[in-house]
C-alpha positions in Angstrom: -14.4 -5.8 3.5 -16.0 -7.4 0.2 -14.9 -11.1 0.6 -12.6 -11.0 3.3 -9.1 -12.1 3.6 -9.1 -15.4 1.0 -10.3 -13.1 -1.1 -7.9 -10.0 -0.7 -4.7 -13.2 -1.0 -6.3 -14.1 -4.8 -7.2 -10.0 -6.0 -3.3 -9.4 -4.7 -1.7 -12.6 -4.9 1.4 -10.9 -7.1 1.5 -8.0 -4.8 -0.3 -8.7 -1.6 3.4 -8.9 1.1 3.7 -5.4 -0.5 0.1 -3.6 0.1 -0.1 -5.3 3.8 3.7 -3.9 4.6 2.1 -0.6 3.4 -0.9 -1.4 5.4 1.1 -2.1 8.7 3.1 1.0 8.4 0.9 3.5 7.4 -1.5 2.2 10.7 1.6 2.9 12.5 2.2 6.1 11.3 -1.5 7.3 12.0 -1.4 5.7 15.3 -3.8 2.8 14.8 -1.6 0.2 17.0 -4.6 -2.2 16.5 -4.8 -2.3 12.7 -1.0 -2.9 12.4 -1.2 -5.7 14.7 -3.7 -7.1 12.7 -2.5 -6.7 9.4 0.9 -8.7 11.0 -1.7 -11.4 11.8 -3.1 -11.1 8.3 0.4 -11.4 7.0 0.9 -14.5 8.1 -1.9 -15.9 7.5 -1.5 -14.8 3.8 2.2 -16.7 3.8 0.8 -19.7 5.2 -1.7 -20.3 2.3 0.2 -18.4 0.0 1.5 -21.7 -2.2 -1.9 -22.9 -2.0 -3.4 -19.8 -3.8 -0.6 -19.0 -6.1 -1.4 -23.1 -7.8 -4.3 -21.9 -8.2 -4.0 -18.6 -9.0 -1.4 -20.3 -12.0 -4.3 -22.7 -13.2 -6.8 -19.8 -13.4 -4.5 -18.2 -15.9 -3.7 -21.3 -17.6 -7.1 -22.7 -18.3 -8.6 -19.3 -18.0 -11.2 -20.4 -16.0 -12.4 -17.9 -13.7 -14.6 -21.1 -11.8 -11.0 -21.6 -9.9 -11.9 -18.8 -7.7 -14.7 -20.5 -6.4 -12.7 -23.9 -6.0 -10.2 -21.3 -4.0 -12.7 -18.9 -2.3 -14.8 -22.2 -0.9 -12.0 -23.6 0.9 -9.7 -20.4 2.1 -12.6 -17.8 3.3 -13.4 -19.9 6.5 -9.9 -21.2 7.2 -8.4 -17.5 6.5 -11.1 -15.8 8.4 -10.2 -14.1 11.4 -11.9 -11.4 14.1 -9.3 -8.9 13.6 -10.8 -8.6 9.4 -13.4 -6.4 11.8 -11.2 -4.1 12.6 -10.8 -3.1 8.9 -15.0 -2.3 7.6 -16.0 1.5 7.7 -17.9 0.7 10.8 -14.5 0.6 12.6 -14.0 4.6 12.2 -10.5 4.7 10.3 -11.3 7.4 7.8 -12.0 9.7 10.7 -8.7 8.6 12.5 -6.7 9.1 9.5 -8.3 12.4 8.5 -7.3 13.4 12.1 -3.8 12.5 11.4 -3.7 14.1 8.2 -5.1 17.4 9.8 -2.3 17.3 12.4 0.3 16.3 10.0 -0.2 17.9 6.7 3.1 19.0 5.9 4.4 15.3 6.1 1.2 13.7 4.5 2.2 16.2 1.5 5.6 14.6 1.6 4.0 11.7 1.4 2.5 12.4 -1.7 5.4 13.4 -3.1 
């Protein structure tokens, strides 16, 4: 929700395929069909600007220079913007949906855990 999808790509850049396969399938699990779809969408639009971020991701580190962000954040937070980010702010009710799924299923959200 803070900064949108540019930047959730530069937090995550080492680990972000991994969190949004997590993403998809636990909004499968819990029966949030609309989520997973857009967390697909947000997949891919991750990939396609992923060797853009990760050069400058590299510099960052190299020069550390945190003022890369900004070159980054300037350029990627329009062109990686999309509707379905909505779908993801509390205002979109998924703590109560997954709290209802947890209720229902607490024997395999414990295994979860496990």
């Amino acid at each position: 929700q803070n900064g949108g999808l540019a930047q959730f790509l530069w937090n995550n850049f080492h680990h972000h395929r991994r969190i949004l396969l997590d993403a998809i399938d636990g909004y499968e699990l819990i029966g949030a069909p609309a989520q997973a779809a857009a967390a697909r969408h947000c997949a891919l639009l991750c990939l396609n600007y992923e060797d853009q971020c990760g050069r400058i991701v590299e510099a960052a580190r190299k020069d550390q220079d945190p003022g890369h962000f900004t070159e980054w954040y300037d350029k990627a937070e329009t062109e990686m913007s999309c509707s379905e980010e909505d779908l993801f702010y509390s205002e979109a009710d998924l703590h109560r949906l997954k709290g209802r799924w947890i209720l229902a299923n607490l024997e395999q959200f414990r295994g979860l855990l496990a």
